[in-house]
OpenMM code with the backbone's topology and positions (N, CA, C; nanometers):
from openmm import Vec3, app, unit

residues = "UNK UNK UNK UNK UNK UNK UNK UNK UNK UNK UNK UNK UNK UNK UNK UNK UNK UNK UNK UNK UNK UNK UNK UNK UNK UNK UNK UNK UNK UNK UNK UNK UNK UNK UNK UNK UNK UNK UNK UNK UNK UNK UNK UNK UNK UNK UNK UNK UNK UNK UNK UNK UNK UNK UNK UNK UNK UNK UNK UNK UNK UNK UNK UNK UNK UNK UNK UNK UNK UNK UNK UNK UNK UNK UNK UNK UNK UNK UNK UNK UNK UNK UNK UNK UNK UNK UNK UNK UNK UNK UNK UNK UNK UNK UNK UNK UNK UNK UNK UNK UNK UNK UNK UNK UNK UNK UNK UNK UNK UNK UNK UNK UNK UNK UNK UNK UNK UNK UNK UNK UNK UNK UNK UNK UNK UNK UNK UNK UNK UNK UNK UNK UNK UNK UNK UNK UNK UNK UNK UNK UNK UNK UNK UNK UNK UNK UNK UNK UNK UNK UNK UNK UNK UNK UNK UNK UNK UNK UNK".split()
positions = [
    Vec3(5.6381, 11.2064, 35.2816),
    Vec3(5.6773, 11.1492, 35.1535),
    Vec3(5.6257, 11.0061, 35.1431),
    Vec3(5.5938, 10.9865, 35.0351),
    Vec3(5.5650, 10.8041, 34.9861),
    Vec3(5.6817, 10.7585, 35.0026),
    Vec3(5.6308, 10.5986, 35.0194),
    Vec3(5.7378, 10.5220, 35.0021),
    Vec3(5.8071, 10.5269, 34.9445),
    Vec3(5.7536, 10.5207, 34.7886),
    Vec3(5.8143, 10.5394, 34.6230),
    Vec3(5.9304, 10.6946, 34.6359),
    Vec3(5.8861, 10.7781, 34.7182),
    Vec3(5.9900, 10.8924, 34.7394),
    Vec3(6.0975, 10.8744, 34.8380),
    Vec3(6.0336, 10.7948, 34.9194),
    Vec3(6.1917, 10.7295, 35.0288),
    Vec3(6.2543, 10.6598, 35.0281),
    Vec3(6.2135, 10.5810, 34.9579),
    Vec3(6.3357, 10.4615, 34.8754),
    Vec3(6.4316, 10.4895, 34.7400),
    Vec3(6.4283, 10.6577, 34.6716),
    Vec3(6.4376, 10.7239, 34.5956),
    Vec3(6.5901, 10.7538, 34.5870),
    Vec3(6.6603, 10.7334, 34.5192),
    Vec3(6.7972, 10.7300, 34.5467),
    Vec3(6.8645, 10.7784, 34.3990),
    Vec3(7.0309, 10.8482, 34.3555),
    Vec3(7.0563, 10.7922, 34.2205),
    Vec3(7.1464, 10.7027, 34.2329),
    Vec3(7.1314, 10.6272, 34.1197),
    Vec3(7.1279, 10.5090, 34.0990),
    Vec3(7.1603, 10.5032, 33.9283),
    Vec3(7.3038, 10.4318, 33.9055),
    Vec3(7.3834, 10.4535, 33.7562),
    Vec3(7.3248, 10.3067, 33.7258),
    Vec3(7.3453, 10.3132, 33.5800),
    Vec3(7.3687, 10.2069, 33.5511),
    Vec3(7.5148, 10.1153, 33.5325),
    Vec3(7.5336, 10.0433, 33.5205),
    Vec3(7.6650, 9.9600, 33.5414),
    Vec3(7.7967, 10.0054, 33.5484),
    Vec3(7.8759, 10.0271, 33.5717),
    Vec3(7.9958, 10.1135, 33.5119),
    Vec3(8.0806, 10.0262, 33.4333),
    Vec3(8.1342, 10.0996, 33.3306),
    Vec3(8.1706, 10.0103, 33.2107),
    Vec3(8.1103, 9.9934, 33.0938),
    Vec3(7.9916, 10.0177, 33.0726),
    Vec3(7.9005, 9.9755, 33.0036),
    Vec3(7.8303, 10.0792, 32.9195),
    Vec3(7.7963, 10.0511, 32.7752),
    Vec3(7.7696, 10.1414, 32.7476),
    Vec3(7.6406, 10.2306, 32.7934),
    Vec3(7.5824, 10.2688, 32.8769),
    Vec3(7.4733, 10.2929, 32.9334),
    Vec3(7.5477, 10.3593, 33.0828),
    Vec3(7.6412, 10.3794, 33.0936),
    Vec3(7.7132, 10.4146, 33.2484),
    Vec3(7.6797, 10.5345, 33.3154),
    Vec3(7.6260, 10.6094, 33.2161),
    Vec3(7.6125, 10.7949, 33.2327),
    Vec3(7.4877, 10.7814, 33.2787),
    Vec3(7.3915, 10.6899, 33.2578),
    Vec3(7.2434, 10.7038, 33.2498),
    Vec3(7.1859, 10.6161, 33.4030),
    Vec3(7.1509, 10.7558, 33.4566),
    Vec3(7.0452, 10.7158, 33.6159),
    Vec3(6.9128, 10.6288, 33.5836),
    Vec3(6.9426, 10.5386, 33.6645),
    Vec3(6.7818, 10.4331, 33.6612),
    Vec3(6.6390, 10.4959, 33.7392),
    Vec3(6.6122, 10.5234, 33.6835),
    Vec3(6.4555, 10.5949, 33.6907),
    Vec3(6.2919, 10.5371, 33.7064),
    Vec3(6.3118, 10.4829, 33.8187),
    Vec3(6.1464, 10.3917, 33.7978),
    Vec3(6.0107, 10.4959, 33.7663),
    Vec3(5.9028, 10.4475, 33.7329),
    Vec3(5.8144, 10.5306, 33.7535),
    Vec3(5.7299, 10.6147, 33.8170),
    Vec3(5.7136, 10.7156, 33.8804),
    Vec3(5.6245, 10.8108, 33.9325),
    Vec3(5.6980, 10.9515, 33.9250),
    Vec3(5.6739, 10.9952, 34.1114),
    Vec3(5.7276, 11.1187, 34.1182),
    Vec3(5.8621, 11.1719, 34.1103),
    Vec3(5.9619, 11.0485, 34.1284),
    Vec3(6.0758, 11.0878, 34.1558),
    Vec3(6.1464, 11.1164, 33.9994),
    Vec3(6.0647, 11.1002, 33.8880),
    Vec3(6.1472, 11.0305, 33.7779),
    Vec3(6.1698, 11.1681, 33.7192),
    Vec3(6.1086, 11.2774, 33.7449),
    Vec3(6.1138, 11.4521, 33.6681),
    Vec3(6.2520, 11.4484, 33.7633),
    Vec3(6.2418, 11.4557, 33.8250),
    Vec3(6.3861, 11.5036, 33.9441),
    Vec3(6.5049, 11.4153, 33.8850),
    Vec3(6.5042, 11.3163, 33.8240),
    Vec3(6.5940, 11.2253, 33.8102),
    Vec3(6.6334, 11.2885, 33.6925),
    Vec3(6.4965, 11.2810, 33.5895),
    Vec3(6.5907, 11.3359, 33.4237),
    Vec3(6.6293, 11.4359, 33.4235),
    Vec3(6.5776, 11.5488, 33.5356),
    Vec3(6.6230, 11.6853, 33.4850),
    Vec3(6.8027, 11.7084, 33.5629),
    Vec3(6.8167, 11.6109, 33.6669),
    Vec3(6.9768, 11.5989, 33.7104),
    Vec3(7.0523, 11.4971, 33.5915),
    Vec3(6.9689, 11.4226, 33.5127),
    Vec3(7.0550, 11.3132, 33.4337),
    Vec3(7.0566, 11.4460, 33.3159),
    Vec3(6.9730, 11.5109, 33.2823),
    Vec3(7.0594, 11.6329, 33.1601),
    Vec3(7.1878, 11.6768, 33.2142),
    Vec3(7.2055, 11.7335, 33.3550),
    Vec3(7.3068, 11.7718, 33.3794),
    Vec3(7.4326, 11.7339, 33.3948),
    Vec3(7.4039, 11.5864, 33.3943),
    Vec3(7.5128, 11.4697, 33.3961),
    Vec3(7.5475, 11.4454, 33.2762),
    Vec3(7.4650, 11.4523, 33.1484),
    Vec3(7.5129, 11.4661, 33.0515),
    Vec3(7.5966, 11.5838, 33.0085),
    Vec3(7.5511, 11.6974, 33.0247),
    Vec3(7.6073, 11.7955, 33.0453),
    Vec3(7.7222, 11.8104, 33.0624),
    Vec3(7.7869, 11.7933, 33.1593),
    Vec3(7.8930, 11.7876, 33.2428),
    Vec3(7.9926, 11.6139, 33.1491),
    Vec3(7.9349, 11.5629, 33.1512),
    Vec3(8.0615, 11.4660, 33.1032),
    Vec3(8.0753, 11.4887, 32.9074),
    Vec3(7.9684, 11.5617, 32.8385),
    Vec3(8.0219, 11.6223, 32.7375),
    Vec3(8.0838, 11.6943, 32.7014),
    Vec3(8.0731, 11.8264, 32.7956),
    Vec3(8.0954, 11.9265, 32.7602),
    Vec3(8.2150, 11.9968, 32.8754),
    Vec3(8.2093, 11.9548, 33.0361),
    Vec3(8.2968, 12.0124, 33.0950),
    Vec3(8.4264, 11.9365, 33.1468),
    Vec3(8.4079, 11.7965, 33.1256),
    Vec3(8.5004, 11.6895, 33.1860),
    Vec3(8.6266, 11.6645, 33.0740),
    Vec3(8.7101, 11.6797, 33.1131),
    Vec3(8.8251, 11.6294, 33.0641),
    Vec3(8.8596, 11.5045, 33.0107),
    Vec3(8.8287, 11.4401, 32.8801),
    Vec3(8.9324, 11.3023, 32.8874),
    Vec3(8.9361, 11.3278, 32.6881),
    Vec3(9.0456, 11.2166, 32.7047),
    Vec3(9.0617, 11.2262, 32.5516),
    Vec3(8.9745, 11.1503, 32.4774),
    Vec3(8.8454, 11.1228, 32.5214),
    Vec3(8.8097, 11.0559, 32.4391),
    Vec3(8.6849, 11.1747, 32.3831),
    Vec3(8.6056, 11.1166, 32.2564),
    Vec3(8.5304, 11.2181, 32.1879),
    Vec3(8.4237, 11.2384, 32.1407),
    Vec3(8.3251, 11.3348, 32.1190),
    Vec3(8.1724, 11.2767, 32.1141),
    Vec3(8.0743, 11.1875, 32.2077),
    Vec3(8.0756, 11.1202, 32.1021),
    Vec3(7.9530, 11.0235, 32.2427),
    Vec3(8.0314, 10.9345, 32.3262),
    Vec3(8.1718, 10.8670, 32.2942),
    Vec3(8.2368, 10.8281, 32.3505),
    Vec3(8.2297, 10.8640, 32.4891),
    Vec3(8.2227, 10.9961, 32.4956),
    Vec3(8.2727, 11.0630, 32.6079),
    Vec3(8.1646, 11.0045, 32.7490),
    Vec3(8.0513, 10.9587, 32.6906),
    Vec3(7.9156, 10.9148, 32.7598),
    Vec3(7.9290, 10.7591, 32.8169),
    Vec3(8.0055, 10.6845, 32.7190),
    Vec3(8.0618, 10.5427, 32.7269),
    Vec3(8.1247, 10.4585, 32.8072),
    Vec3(8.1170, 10.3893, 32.8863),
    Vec3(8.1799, 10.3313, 32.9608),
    Vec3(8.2871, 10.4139, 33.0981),
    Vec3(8.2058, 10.4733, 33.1535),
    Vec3(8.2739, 10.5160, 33.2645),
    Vec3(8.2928, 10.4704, 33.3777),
    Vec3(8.3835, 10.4882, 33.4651),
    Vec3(8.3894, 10.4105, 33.5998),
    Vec3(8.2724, 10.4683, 33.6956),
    Vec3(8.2523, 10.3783, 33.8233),
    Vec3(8.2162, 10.4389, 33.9200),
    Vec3(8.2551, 10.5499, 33.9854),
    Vec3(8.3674, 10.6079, 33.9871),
    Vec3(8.4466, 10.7239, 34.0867),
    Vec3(8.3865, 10.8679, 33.9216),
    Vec3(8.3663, 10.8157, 33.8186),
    Vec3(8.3713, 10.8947, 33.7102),
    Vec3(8.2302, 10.9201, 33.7199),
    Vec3(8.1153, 10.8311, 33.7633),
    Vec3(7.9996, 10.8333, 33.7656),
    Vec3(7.9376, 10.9412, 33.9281),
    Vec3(8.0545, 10.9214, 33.9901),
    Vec3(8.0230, 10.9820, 34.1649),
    Vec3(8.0421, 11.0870, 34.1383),
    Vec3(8.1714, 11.1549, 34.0286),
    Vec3(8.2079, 11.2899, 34.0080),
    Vec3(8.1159, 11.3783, 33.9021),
    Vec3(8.0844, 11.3049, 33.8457),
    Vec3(7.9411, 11.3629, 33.6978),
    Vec3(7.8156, 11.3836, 33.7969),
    Vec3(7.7936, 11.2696, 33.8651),
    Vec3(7.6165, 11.3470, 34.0035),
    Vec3(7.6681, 11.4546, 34.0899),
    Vec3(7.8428, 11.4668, 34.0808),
    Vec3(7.8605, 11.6075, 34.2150),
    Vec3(7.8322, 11.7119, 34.1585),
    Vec3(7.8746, 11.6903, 34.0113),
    Vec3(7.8942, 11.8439, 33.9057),
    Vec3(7.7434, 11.8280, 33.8939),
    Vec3(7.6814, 11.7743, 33.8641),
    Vec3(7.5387, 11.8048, 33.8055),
    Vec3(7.4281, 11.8691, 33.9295),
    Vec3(7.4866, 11.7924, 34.0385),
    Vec3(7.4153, 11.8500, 34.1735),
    Vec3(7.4548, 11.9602, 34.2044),
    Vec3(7.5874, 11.9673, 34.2143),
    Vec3(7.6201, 12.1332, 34.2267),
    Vec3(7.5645, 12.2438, 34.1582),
    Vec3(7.5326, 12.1816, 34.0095),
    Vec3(7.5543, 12.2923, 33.9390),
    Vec3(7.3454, 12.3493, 33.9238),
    Vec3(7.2842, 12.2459, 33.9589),
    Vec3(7.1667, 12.2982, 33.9779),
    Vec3(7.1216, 12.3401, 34.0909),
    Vec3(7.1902, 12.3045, 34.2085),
    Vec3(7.1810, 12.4061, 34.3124),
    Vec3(7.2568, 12.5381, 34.3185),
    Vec3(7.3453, 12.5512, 34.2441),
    Vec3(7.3598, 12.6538, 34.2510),
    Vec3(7.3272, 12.7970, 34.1042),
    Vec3(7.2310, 12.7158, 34.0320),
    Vec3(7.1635, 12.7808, 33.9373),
    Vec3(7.0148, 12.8168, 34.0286),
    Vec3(6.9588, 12.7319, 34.1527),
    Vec3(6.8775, 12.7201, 34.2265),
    Vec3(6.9222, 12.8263, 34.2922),
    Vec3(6.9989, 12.8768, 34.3779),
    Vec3(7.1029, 12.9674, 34.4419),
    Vec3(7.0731, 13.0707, 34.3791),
    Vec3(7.0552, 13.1382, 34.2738),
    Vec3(7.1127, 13.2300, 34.1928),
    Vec3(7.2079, 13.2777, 34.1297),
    Vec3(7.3200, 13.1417, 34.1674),
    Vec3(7.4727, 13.1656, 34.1382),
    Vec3(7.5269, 13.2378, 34.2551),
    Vec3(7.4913, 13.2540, 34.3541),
    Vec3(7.5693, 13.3381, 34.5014),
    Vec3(7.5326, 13.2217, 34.5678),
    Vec3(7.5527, 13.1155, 34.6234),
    Vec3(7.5070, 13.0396, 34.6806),
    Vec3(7.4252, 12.8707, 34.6669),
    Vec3(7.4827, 12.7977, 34.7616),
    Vec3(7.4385, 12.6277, 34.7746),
    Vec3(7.4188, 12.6260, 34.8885),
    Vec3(7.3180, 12.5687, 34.9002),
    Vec3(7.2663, 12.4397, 35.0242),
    Vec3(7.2663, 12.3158, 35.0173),
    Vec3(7.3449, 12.2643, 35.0851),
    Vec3(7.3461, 12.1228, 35.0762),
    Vec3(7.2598, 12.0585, 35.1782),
    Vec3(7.1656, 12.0030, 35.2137),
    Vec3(7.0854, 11.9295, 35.3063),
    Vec3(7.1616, 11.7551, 35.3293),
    Vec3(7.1848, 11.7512, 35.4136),
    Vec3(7.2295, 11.5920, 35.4517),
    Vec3(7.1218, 11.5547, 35.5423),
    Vec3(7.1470, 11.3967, 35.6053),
    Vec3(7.0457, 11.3269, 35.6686),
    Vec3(7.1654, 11.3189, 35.7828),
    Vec3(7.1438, 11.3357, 35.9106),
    Vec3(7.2050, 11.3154, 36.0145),
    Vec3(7.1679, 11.2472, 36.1181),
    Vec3(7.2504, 11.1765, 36.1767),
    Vec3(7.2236, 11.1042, 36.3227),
    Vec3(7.0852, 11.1687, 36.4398),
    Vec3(7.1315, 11.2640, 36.4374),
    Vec3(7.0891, 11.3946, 36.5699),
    Vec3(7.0061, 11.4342, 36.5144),
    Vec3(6.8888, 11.4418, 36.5774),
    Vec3(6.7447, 11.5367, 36.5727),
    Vec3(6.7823, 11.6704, 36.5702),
    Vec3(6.7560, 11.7692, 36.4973),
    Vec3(6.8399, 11.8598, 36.4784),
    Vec3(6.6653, 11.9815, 36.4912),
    Vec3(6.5596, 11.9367, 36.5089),
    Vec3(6.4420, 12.0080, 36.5133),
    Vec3(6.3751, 11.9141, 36.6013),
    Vec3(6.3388, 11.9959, 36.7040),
    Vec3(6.2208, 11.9637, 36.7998),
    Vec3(6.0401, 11.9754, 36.7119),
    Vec3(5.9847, 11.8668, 36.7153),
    Vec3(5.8216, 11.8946, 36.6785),
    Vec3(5.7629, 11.9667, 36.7546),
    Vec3(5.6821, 12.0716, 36.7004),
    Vec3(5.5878, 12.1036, 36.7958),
    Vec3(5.4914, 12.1801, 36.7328),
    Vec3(5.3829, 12.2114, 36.7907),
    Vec3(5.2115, 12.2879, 36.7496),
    Vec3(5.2132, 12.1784, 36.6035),
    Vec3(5.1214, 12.2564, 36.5372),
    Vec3(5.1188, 12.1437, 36.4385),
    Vec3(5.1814, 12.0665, 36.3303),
    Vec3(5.3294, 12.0459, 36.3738),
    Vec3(5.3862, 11.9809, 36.2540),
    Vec3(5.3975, 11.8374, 36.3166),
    Vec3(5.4048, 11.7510, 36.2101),
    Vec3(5.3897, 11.6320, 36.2291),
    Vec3(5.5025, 11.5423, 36.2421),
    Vec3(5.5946, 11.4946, 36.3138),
    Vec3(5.7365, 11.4012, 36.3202),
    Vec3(5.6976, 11.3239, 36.1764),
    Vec3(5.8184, 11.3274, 36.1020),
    Vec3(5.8428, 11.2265, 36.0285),
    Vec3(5.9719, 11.1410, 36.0342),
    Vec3(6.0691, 11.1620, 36.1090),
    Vec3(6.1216, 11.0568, 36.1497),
    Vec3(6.2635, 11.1314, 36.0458),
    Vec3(6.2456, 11.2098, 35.9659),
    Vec3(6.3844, 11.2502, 35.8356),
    Vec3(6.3963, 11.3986, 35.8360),
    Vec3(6.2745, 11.4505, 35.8498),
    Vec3(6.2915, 11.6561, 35.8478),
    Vec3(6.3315, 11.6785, 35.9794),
    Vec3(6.3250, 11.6131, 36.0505),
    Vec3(6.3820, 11.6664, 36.1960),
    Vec3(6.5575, 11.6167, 36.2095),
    Vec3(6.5641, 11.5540, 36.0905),
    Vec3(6.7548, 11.5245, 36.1294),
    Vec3(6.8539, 11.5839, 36.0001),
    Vec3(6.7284, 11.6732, 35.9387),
    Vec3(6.8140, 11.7537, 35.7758),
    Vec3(6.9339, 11.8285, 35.9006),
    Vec3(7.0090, 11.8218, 35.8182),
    Vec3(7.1574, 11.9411, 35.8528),
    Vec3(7.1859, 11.9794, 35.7217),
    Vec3(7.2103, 12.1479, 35.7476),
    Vec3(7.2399, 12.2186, 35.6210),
    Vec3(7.3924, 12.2370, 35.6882),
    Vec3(7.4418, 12.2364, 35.4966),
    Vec3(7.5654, 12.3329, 35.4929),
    Vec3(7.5592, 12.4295, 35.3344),
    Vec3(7.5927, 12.5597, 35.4346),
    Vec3(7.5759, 12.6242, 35.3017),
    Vec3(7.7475, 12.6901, 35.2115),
    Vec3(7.7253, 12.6981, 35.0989),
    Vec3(7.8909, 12.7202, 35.0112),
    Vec3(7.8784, 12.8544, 34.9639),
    Vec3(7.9345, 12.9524, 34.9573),
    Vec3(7.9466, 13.0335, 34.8608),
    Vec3(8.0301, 13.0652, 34.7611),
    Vec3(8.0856, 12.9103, 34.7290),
    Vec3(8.1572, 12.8716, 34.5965),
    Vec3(8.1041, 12.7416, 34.5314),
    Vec3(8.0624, 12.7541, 34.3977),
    Vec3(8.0231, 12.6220, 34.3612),
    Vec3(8.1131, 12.5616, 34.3607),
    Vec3(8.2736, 12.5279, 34.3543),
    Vec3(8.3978, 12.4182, 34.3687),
    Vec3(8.4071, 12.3826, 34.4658),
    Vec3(8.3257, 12.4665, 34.5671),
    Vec3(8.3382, 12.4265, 34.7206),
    Vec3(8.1811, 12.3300, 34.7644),
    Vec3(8.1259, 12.4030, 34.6985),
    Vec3(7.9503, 12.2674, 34.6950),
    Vec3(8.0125, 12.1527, 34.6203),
    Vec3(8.0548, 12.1512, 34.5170),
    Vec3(8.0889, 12.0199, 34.4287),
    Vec3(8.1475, 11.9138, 34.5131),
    Vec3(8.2916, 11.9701, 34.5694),
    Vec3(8.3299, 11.9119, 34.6489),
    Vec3(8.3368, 11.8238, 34.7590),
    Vec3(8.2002, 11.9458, 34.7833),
    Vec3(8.1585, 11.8695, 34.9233),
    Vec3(8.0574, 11.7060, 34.8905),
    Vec3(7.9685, 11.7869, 34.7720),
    Vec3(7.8567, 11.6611, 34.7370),
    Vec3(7.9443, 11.5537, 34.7155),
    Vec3(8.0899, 11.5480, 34.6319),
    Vec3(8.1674, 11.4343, 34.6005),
    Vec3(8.2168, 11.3533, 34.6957),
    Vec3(8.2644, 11.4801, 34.7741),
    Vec3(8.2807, 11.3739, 34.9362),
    Vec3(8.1843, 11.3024, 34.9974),
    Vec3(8.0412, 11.3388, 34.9687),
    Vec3(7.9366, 11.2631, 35.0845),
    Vec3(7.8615, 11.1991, 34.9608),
    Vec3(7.8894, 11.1560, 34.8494),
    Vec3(7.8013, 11.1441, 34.7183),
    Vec3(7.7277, 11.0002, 34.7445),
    Vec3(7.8148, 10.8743, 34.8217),
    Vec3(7.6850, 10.7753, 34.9167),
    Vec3(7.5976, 10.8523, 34.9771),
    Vec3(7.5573, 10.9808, 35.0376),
    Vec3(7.4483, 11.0316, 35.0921),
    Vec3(7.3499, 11.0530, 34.9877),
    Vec3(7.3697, 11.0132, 34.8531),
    Vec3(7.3228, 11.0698, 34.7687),
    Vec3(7.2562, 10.9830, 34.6816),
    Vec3(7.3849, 10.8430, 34.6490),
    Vec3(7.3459, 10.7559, 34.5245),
    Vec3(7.3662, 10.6523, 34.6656),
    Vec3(7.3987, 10.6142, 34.7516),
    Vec3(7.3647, 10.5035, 34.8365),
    Vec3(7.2233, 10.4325, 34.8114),
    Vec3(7.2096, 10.3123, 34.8585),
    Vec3(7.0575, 10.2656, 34.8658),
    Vec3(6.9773, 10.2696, 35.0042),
    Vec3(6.8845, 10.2968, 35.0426),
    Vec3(6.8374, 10.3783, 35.1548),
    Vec3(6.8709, 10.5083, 35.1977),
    Vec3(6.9705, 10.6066, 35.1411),
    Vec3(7.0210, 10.6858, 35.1489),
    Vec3(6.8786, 10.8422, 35.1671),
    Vec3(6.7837, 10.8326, 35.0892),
    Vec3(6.6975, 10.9169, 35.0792),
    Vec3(6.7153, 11.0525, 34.9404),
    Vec3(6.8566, 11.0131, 34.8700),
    Vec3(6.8753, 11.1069, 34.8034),
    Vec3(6.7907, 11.1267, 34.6708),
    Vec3(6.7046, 11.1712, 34.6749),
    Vec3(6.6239, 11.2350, 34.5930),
    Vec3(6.5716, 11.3292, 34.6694),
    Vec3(6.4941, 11.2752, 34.8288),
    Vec3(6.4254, 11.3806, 34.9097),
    Vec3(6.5434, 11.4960, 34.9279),
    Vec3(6.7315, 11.4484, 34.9985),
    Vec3(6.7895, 11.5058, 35.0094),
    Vec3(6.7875, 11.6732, 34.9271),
    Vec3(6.7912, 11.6340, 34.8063),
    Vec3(6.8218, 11.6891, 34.7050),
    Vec3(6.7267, 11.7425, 34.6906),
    Vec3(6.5761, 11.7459, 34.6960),
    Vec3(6.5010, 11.8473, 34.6791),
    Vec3(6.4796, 11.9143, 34.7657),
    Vec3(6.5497, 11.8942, 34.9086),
    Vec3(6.5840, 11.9719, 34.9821),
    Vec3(6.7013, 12.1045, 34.9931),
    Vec3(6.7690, 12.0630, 34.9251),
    Vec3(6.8353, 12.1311, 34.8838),
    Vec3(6.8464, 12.2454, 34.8050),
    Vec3(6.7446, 12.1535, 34.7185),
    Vec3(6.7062, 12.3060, 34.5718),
    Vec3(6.6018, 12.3694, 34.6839),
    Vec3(6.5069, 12.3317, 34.7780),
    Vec3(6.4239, 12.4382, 34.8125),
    Vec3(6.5200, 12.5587, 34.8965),
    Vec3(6.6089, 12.4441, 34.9900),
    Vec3(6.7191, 12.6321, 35.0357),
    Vec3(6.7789, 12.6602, 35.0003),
    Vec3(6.8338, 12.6247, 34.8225),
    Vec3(6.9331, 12.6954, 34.7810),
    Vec3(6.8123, 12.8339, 34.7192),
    Vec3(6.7108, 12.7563, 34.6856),
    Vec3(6.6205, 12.8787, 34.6144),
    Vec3(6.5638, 12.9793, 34.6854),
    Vec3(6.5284, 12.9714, 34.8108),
    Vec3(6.4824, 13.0459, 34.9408),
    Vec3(6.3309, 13.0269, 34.9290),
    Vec3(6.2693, 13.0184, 35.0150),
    Vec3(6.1243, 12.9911, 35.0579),
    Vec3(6.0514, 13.0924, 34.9851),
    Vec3(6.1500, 13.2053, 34.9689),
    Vec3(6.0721, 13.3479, 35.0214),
    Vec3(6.0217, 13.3175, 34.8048),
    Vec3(6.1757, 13.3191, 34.7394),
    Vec3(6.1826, 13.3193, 34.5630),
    Vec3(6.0744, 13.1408, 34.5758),
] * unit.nanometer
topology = app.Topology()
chain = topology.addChain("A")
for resn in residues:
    res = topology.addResidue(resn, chain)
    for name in ("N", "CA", "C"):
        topology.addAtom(name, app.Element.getBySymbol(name[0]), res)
């Protein structure tokens, strides 16, 4: 991966503000991956989230914990449209080398420490992404690579 892909993170804008719903998106590769999870974030705080407020409101000034819970639903919910709906993979970044290199693949220092967990409930993927959601929107965190790691094993190598 480029730099521009490893420094790749989401990333809200302010909370509070009117702009709170909306992921900061620099330019290149990472930025398709970004809008097509920021539809789903819209998504999800229009149409599936609970509050009394109405219309676009609903997009307006949200907290941080409101902003951590809108990237779990939106991550969940495209991995597990990625899935086929039977299934999530979640890919994290872990301590532990979790793959030995060898014949010709090349160490990169991040595919050798992915750890999967897989759900066969999306309330149970959501969940989980909400719990680890700094693995995700942290800064250095890697979450963009995370995450397209994810959609590749929720989708299977083979589909």
């Amino acid at each position: 991966f480029s730099c521009e892909w490893a420094k790749a993170y989401f990333r809200f804008r302010e909370p509070y503000s009117d702009l709170a719903y909306a992921l900061e998106a620099e330019k290149g590769g990472t930025r398709a991956i970004l809008m097509a999870v920021q539809a789903h974030i819209i998504k999800y705080l229009l149409f599936v989230r609970n509050t009394e407020y109405t219309h676009l409101e609903r997009l307006c000034r949200i907290s941080r914990q409101e902003q951590g819970e809108a990237l779990a639903a939106a991550l969940a919910d495209a991995l597990w449209a990625a899935g086929g709906g039977g299934r999530a993979i979640i890919c994290l970044f872990a301590a532990a080398v979790h793959v030995t290199p060898s014949g010709d693949y090349k160490a990169d220092n991040f595919t050798e420490r992915i750890q999967l967990f897989e759900f066969s409930e999306k309330a149970a993927a959501q969940e989980f992404i909400f719990d680890h959601i700094n693995c995700f929107r942290g800064e250095g965190s890697h979450g963009v690579i995370l995450f397209l790691y994810s959609l590749l094993f929720s989708r299977t190598l083979e589909r």
